[in-house]
C-alpha beads as a LAMMPS data file, in Angstrom:
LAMMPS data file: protein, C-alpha beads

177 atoms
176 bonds

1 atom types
1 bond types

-500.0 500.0 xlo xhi
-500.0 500.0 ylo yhi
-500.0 500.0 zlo zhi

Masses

1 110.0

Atoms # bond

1 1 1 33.149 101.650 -282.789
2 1 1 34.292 99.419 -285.823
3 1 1 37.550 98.544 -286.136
4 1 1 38.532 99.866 -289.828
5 1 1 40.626 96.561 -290.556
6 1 1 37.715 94.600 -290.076
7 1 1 35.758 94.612 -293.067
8 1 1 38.566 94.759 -295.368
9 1 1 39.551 91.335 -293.662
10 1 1 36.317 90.186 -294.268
11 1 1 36.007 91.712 -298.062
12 1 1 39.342 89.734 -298.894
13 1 1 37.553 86.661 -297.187
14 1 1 35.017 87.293 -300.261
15 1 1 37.314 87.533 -302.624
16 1 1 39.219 84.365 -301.498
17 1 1 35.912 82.295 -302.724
18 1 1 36.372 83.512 -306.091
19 1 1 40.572 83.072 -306.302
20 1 1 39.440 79.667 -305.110
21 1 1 36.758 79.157 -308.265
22 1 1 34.427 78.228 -305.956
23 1 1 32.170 81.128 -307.297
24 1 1 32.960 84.227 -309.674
25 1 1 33.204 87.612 -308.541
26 1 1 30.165 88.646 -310.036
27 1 1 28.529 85.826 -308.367
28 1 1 29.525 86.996 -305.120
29 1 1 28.598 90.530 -306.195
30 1 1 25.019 89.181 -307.216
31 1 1 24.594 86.951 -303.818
32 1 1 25.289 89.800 -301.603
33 1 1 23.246 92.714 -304.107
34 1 1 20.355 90.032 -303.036
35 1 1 21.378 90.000 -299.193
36 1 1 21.270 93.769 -299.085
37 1 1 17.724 93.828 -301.219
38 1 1 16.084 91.396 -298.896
39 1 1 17.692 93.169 -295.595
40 1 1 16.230 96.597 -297.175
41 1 1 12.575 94.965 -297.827
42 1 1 12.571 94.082 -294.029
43 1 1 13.978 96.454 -290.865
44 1 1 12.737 94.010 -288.785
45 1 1 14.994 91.389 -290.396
46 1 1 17.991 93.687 -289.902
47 1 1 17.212 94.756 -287.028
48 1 1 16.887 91.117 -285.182
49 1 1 20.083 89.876 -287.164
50 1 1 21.942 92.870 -286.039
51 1 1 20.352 92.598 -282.347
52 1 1 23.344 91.685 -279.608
53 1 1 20.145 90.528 -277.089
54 1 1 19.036 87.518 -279.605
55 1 1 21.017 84.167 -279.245
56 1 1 23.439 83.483 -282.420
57 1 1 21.471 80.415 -282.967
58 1 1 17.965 82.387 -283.164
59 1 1 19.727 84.331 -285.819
60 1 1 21.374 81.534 -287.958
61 1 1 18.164 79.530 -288.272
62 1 1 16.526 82.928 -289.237
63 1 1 19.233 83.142 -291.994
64 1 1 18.792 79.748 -292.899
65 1 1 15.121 80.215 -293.531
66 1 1 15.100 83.371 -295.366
67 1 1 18.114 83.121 -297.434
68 1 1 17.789 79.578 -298.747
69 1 1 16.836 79.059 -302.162
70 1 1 18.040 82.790 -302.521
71 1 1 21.830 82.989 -302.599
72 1 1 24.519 80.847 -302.880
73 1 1 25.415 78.455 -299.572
74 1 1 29.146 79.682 -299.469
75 1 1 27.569 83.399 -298.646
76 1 1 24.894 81.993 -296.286
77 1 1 27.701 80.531 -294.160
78 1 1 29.597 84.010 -294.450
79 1 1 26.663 85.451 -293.173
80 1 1 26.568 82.846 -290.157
81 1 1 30.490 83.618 -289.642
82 1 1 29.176 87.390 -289.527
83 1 1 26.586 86.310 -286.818
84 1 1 29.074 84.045 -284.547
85 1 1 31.539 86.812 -284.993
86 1 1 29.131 89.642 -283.936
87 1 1 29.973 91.445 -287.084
88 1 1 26.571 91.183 -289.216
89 1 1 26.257 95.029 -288.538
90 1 1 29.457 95.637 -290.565
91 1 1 27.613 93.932 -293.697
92 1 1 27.447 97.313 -295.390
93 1 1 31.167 98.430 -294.877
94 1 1 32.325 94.589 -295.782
95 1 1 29.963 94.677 -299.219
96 1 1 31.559 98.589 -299.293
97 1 1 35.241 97.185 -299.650
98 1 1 34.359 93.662 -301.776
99 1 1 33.108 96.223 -304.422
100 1 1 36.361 97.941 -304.308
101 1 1 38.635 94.828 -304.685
102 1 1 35.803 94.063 -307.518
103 1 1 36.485 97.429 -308.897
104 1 1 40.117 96.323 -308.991
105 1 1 39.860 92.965 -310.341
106 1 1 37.990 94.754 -313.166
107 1 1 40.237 97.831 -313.413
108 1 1 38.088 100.036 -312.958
109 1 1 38.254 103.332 -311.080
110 1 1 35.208 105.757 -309.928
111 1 1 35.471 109.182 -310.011
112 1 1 33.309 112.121 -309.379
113 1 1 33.189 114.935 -311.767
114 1 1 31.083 118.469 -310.528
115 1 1 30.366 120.578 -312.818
116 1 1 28.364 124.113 -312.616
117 1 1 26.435 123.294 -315.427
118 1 1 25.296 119.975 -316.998
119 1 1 27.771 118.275 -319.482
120 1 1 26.698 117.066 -322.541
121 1 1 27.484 113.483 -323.649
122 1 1 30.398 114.221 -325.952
123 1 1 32.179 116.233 -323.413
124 1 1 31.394 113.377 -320.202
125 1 1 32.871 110.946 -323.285
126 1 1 35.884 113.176 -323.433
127 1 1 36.301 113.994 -320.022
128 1 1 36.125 109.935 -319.297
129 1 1 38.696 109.347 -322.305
130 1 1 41.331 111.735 -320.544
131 1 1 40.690 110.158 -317.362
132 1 1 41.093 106.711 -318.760
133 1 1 44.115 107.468 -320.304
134 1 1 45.729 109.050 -317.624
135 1 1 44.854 106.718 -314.900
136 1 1 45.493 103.472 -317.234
137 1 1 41.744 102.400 -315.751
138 1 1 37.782 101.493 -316.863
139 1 1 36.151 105.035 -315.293
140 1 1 33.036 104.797 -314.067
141 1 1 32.085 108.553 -313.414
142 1 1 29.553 110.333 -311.090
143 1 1 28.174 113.230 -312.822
144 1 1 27.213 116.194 -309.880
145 1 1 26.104 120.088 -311.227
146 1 1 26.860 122.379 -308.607
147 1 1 26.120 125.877 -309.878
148 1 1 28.005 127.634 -307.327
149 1 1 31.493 126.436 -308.223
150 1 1 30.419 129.003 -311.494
151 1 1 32.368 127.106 -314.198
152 1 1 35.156 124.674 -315.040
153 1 1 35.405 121.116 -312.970
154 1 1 36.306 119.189 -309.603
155 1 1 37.286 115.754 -310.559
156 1 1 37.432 113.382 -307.325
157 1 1 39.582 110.555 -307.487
158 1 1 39.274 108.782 -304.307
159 1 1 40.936 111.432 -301.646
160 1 1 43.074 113.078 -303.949
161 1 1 40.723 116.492 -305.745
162 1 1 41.401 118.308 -309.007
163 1 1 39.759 121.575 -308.619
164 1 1 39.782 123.219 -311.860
165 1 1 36.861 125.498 -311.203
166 1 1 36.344 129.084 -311.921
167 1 1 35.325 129.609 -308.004
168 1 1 39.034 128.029 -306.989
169 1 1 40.817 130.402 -309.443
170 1 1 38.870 133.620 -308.380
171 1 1 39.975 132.495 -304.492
172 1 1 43.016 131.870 -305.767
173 1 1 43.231 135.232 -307.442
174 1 1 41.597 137.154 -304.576
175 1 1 44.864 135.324 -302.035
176 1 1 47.325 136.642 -305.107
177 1 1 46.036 140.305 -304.950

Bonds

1 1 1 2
2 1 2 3
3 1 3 4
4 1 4 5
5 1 5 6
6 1 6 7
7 1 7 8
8 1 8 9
9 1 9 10
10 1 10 11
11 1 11 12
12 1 12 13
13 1 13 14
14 1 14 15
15 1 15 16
16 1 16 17
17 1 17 18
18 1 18 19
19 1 19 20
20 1 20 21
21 1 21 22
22 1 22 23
23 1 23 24
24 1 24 25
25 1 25 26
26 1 26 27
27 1 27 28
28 1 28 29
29 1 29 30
30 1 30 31
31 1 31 32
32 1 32 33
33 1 33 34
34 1 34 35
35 1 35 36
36 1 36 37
37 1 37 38
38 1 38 39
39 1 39 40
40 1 40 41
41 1 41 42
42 1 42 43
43 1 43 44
44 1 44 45
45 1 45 46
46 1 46 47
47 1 47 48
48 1 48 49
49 1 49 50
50 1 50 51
51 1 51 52
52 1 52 53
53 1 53 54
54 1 54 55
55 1 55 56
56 1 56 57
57 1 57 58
58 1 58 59
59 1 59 60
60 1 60 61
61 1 61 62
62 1 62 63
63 1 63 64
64 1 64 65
65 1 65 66
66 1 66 67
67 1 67 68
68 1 68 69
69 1 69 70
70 1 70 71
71 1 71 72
72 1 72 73
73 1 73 74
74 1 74 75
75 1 75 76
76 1 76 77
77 1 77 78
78 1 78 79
79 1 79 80
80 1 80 81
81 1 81 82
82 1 82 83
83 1 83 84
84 1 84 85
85 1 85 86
86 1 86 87
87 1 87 88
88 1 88 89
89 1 89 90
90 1 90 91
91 1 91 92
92 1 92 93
93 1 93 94
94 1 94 95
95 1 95 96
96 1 96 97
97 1 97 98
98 1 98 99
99 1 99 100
100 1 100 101
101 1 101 102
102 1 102 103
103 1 103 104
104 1 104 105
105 1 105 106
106 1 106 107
107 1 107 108
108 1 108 109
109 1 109 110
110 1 110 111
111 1 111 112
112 1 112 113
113 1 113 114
114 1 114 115
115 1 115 116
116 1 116 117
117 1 117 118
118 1 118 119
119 1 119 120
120 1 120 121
121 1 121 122
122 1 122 123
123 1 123 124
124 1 124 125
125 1 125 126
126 1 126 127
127 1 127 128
128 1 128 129
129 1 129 130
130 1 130 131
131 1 131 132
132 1 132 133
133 1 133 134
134 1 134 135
135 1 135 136
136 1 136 137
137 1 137 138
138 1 138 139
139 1 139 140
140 1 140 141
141 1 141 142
142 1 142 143
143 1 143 144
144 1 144 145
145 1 145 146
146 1 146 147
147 1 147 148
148 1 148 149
149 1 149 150
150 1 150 151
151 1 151 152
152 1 152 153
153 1 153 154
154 1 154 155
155 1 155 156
156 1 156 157
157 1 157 158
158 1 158 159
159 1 159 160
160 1 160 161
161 1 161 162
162 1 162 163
163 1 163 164
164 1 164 165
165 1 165 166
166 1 166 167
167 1 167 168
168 1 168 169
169 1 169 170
170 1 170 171
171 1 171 172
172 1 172 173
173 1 173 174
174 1 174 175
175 1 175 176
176 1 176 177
């Protein structure tokens, strides 16, 4: 099992590197959107990096040689810390959270929006406007059609739902009566 605290510790790790201006966010961002592209272009790759029965120095001359030239050195020797620490398998989760403390540094927040039908432009523009004004935040919003919630909207907003929908209301409704 993975301990939850883990790759938040390591996320903050990240984003120590850029409070330090030693690289930017973005650059960060960018090195590890390549680490996850070249991991995805090679299961075998993963799979030996994330393998407890190879030694840790097997592994760190494999990252030496495939990520050199590629990414910056300050995530190369994160990705050796991952490998001492048996922790490369919580890559994903780790890259999961730096994108939320990204998210934060940029004020943003992501939402999802369902809708039964599909939303034209000027109403996702006005949906995102309320939302932006209401949360004080950048939205960045995930557009879903789900036919069977039959009309109105669920906005999701990390664990906290606004179910607006015409399929809520009639349960709500049917429970009243």
């Amino acid at each position: 099992m993975i301990n939850s605290t883990s790759p938040k510790n390591y996320a903050k790790a990240l984003a120590e590197i850029a409070k330090d201006n030693v690289m930017s966010y973005e650059d960060i961002k960018h090195n590890l959107d390549t680490v996850i592209l070249i991991l995805q272009s090679s299961s075998e790759l993963q799979m030996t990096l994330e393998n407890t029965a190879i030694s840790n120095s097997a592994k760190i001359d494999i990252i030496n040689e495939v990520f050199k030239n590629q990414i910056n050195d300050k995530i190369i020797n994160f990705l050796k810390i991952l490998v001492n620490k048996s922790k490369f398998n919580e890559l994903p989760l780790i890259i999961d959270e730096f994108n939320k403390i990204l998210d934060n540094v940029n004020n943003i927040k992501r939402v999802e929006v369902v809708s039964a039908v599909q939303l034209t432009e000027d109403q996702k523009n006005k949906i995102t406007e309320k939302l932006k004004n209401k949360l004080n935040k950048n939205i960045i919003a995930e557009w879903i059609e789900q036919p069977e919630i039959i009309g109105g909207l669920i906005i999701k907003i990390e664990d906290d739902v606004i179910d607006a929908s015409l399929k809520k209301k009639l349960e709500n409704l049917e429970i009243t009566l």
